[in-house]
Backbone as numpy.savetxt, mean C-alpha at the origin, in Angstrom:
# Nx Ny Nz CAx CAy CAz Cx Cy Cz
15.61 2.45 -4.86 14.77 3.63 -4.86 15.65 4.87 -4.86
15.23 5.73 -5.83 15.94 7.24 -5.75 15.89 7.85 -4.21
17.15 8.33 -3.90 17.24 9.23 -2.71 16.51 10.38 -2.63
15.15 10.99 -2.74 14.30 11.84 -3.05 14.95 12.97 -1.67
15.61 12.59 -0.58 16.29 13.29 0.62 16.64 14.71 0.12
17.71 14.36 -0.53 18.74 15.16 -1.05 18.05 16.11 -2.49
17.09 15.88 -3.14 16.10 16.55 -4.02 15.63 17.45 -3.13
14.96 17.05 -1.84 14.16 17.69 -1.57 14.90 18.90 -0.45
15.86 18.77 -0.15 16.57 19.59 0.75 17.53 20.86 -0.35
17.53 19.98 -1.50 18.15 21.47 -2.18 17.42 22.15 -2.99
16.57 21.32 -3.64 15.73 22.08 -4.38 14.30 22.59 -3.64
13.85 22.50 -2.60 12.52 22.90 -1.86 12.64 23.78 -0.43
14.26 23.30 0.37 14.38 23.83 1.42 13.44 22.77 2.46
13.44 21.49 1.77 12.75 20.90 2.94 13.98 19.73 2.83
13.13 18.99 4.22 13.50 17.54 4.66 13.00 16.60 4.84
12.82 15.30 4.42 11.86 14.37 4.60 12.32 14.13 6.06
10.90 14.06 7.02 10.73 13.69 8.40 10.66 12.23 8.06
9.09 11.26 7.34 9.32 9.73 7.36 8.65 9.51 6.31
9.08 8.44 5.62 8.07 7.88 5.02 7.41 6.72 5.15
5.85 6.46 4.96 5.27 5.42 5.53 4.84 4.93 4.18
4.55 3.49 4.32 4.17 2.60 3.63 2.72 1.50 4.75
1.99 0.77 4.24 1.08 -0.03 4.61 2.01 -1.11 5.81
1.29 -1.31 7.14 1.63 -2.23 7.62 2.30 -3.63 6.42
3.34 -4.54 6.82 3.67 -5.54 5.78 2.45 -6.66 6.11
1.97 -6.78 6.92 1.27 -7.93 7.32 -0.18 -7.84 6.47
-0.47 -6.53 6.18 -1.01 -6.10 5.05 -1.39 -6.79 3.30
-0.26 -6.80 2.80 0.32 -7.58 1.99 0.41 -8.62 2.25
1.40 -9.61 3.25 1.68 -10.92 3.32 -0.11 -11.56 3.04
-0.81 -11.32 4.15 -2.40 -11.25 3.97 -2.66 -11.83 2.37
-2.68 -11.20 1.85 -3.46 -11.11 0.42 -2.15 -12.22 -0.46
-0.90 -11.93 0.12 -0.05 -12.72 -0.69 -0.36 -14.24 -0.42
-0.89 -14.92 0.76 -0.92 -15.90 1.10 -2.45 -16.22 0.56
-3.22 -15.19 0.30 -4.38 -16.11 0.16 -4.31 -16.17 -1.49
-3.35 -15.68 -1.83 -3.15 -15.40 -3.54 -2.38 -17.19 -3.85
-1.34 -16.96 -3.27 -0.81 -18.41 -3.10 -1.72 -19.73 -2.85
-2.36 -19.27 -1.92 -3.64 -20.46 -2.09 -4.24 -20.84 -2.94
-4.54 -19.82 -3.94 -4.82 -19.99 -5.02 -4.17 -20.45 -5.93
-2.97 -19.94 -5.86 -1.91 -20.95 -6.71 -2.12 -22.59 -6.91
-2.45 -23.20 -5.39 -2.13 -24.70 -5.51 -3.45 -25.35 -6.02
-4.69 -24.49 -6.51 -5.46 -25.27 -6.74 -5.20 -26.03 -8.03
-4.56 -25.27 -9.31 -3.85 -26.26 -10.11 -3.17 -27.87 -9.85
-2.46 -27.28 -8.52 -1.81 -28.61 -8.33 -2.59 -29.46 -7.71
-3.27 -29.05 -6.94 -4.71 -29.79 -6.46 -5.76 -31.19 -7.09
-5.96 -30.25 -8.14 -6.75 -30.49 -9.00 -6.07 -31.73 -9.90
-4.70 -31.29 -10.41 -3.71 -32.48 -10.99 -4.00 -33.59 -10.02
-4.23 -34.00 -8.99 -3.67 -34.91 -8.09 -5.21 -35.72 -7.76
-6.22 -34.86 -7.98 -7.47 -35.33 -7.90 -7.80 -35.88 -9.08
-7.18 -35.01 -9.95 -7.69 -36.44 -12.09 -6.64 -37.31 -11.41
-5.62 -37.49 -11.37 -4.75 -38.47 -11.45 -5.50 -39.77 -10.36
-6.48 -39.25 -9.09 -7.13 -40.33 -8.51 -8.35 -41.14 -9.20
-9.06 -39.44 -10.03 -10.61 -40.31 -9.98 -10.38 -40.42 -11.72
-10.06 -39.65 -12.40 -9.77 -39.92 -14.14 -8.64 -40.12 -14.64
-7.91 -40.98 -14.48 -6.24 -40.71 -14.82 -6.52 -40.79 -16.48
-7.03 -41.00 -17.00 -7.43 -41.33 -18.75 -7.04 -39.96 -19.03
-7.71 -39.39 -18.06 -7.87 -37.62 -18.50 -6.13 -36.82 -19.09
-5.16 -37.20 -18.30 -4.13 -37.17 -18.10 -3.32 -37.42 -19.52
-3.14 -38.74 -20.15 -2.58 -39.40 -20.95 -3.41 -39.22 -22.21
-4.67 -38.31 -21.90 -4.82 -38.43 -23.90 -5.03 -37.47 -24.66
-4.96 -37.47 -25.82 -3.93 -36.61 -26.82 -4.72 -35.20 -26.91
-6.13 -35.21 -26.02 -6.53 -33.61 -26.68 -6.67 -33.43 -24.85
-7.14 -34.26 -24.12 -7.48 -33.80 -23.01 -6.08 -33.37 -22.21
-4.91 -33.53 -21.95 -3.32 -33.45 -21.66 -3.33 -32.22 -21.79
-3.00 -31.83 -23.04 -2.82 -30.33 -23.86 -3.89 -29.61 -23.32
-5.10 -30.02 -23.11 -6.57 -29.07 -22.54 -6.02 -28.27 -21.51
-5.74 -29.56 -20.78 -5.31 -29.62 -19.09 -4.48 -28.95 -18.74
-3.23 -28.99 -19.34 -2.19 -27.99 -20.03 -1.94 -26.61 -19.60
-2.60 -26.14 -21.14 -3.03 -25.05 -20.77 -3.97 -24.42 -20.36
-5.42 -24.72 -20.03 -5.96 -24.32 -18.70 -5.00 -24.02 -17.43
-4.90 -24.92 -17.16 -3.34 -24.68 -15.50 -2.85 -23.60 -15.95
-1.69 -23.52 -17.08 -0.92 -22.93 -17.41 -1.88 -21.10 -16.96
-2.62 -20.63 -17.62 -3.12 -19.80 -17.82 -3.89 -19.86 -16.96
-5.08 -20.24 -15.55 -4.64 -20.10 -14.80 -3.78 -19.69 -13.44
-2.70 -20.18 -13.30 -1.17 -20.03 -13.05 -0.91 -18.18 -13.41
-1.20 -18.19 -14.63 -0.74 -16.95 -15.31 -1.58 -15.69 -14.89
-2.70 -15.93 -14.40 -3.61 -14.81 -14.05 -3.59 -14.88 -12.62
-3.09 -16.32 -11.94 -2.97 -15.58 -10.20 -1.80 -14.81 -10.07
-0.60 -15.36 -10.64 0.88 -14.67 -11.11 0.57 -13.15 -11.15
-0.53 -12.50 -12.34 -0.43 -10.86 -12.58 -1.67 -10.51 -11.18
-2.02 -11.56 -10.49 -2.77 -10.81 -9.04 -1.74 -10.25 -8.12
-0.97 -11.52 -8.14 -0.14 -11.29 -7.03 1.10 -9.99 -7.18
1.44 -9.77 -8.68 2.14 -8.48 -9.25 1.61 -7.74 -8.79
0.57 -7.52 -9.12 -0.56 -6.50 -9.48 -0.79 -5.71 -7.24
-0.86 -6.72 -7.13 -0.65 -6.60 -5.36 0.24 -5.78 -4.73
1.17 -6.46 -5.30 2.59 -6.14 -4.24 3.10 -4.57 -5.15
2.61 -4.47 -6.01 3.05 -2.95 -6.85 2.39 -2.01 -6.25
0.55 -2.56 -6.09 0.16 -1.21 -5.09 0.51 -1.17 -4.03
0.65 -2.19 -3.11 1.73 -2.43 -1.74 2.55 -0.70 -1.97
3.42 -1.79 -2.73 4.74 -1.21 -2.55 4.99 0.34 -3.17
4.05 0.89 -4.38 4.12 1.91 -4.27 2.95 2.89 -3.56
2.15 2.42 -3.09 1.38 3.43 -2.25 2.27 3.75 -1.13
2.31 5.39 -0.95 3.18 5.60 0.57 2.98 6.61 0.61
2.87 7.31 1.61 2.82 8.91 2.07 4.13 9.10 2.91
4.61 10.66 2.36 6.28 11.49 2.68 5.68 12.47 3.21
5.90 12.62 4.55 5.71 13.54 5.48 7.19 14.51 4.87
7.12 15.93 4.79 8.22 16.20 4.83 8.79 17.59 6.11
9.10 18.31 6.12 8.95 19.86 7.09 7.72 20.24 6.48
7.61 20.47 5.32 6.50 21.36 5.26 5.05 20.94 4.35
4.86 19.52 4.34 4.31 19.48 2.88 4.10 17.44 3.98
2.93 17.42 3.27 2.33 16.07 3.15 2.08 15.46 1.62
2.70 14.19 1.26 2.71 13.64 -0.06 2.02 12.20 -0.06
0.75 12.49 -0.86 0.06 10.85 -0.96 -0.11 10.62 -2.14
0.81 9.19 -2.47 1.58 8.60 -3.46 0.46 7.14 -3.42
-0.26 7.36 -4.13 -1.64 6.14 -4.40 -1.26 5.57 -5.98
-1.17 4.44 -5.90 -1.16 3.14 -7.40 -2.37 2.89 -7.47
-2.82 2.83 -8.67 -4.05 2.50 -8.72 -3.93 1.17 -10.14
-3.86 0.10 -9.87 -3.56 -0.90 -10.81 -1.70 -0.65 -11.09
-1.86 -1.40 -12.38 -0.03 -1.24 -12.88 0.51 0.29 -13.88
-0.39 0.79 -14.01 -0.38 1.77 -15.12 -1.00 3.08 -14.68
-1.53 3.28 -13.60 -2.07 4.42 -13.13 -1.56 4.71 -11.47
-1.29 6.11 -11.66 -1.10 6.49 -10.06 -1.35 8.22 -10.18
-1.86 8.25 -8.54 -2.41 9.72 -8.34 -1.48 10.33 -7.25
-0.29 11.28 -7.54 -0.16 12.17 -6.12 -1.15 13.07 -5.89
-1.12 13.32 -4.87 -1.58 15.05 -3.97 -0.41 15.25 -2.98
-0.83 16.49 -2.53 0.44 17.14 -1.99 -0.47 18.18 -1.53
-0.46 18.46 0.74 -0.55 19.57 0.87 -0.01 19.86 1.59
0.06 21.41 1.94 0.95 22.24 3.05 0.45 22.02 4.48
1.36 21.83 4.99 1.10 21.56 6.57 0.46 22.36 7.16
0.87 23.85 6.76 -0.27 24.95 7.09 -1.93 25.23 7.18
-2.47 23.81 5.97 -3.82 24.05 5.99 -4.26 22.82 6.83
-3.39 22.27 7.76 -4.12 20.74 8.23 -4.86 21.68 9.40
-6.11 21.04 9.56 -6.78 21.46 10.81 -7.02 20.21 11.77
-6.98 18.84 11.32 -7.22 18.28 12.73 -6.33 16.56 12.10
-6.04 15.80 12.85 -5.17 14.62 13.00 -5.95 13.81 13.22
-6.65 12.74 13.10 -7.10 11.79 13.80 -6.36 9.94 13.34
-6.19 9.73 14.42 -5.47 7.98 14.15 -6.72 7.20 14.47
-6.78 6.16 13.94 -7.75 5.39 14.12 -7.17 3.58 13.65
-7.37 2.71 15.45 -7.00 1.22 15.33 -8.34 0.55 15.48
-8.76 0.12 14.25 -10.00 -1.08 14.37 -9.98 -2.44 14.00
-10.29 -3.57 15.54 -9.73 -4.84 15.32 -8.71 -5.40 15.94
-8.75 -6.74 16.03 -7.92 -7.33 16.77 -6.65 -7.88 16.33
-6.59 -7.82 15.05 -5.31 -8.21 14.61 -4.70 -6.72 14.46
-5.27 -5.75 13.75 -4.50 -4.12 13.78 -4.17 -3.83 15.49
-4.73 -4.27 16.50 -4.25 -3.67 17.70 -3.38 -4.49 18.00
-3.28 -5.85 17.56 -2.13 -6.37 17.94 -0.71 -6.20 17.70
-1.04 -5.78 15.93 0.21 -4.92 15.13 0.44 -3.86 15.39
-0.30 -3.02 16.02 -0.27 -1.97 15.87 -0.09 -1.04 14.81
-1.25 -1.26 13.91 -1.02 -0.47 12.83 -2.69 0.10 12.94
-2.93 1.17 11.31 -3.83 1.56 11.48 -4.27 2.80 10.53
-5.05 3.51 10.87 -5.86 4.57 10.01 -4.85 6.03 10.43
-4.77 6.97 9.63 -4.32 8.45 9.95 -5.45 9.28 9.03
-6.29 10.36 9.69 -6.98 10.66 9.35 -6.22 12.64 9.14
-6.36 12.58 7.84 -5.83 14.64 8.28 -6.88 15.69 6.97
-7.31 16.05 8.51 -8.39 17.20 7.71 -7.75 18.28 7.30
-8.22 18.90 6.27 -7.31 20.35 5.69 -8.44 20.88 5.50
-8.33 22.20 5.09 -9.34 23.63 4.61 -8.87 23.91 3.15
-8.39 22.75 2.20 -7.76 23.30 0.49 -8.75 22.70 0.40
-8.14 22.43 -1.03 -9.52 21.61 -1.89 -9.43 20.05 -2.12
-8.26 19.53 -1.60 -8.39 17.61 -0.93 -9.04 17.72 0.45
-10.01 17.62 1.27 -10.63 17.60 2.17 -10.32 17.12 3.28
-9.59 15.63 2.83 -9.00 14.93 3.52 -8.37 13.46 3.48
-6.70 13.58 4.00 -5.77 12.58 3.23 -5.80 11.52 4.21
-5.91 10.45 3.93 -6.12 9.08 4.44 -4.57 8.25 4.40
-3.55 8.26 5.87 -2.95 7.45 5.77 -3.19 5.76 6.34
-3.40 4.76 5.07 -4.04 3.50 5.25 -3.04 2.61 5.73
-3.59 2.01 6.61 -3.17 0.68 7.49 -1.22 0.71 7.77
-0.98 2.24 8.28 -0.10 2.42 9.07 0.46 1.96 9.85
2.09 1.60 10.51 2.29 1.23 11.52 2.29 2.41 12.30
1.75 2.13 13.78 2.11 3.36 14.87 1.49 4.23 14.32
0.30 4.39 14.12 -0.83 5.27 14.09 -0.63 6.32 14.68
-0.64 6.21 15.79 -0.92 7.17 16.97 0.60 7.89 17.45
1.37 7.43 16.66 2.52 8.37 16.69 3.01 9.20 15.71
2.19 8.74 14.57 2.44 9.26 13.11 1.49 10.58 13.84
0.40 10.70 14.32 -0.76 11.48 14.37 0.08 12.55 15.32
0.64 12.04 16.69 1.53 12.72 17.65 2.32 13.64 16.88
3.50 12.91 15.47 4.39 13.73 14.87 4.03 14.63 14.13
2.57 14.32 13.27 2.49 15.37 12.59 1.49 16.61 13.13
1.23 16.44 14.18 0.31 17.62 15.17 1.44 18.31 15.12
2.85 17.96 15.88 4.21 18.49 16.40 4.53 19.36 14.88
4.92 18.66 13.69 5.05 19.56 12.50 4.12 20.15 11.57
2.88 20.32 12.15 1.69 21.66 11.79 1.92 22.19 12.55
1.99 22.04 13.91 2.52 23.63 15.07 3.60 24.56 14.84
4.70 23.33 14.74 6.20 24.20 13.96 5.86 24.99 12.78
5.00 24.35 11.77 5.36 24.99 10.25 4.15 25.97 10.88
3.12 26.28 11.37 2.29 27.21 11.91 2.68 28.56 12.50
4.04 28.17 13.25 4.79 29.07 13.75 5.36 29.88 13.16
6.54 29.17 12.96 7.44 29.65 11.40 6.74 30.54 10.81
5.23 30.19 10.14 4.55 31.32 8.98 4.10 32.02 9.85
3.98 32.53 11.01 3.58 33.18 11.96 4.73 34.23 11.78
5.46 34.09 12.50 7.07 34.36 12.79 7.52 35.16 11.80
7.12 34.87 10.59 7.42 35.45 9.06 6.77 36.24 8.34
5.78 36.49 8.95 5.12 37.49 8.73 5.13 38.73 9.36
């Protein structure tokens, strides 16, 4: 991944504070039940081979069998891509002065927004459930007065400290434009 650090400190006068990405357990989730899906191919091989083995050995049904699996195979394969890309590129960059939500939407589409810390008016974290309280991950809720209403950081780790830090850098950057005027 590009060092976006060093972009953003010379060319903006800022600093990236953190960047967050989705709890991983998030992902693993969906990766495992994607995988499940994987073995029904092999499944299925092992069940003709009990109740039709004919099915197996002849000259149009083999090749059927084939590629069905094959293809198949090939469409849980672009789920599980298709997964781990929005995973991995959805993330929000807190920076000094500026909030960045970096949303994938499939393999071919993605939406930033970007607002100033100056217009956030309220923080809210939110843990619902027993496996998120166990992880501790969770919801970040941030209201603004522009024209995005409000940016949703999804299934976060440490909710409630992301919410703590960025109260702490709307007060600072609040100040500052105070101060500067």
């Amino acid at each position: 991944m590009m060092d976006t650090t060093h972009i953003l400190r010379t060319g903006f006068g800022e600093r990236i504070i953190f960047v967050l990405r989705r709890h991983p357990i998030v992902f693993l989730v969906e990766a495992v039940v994607i995988l499940f899906l994987a073995s029904v191919p092999f499944v299925g091989y092992f069940a003709i081979m009990q109740l039709m083995p004919a099915l197996l050995v002849g000259p149009v049904s083999r090749p059927l069998l084939t590629l069905a699996a094959s293809a198949y195979l090939i469409v849980v394969w672009h789920f599980l891509i298709e997964k781990f890309v929005d995973y991995y590129l959805d993330m929000w960059i807190v920076t000094t002065g500026k909030v960045l939500n970096i949303e994938q939407h499939g393999l071919f589409s993605r939406t930033v927004s970007e607002l100033d810390l100056t217009t956030v008016q309220d923080v809210t974290s939110e843990i619902k459930g027993l496996i998120p309280t166990i992880l501790n991950y969770g919801y970040v809720y941030i209201q603004t007065a522009g024209k995005e209403e409000r940016f949703i950081f999804e299934q976060v780790p440490h909710p409630d400290k992301v919410r703590a830090r960025l109260l702490e850098l709307v007060e600072k950057d609040k100040k500052e434009l105070m101060a500067g005027r």
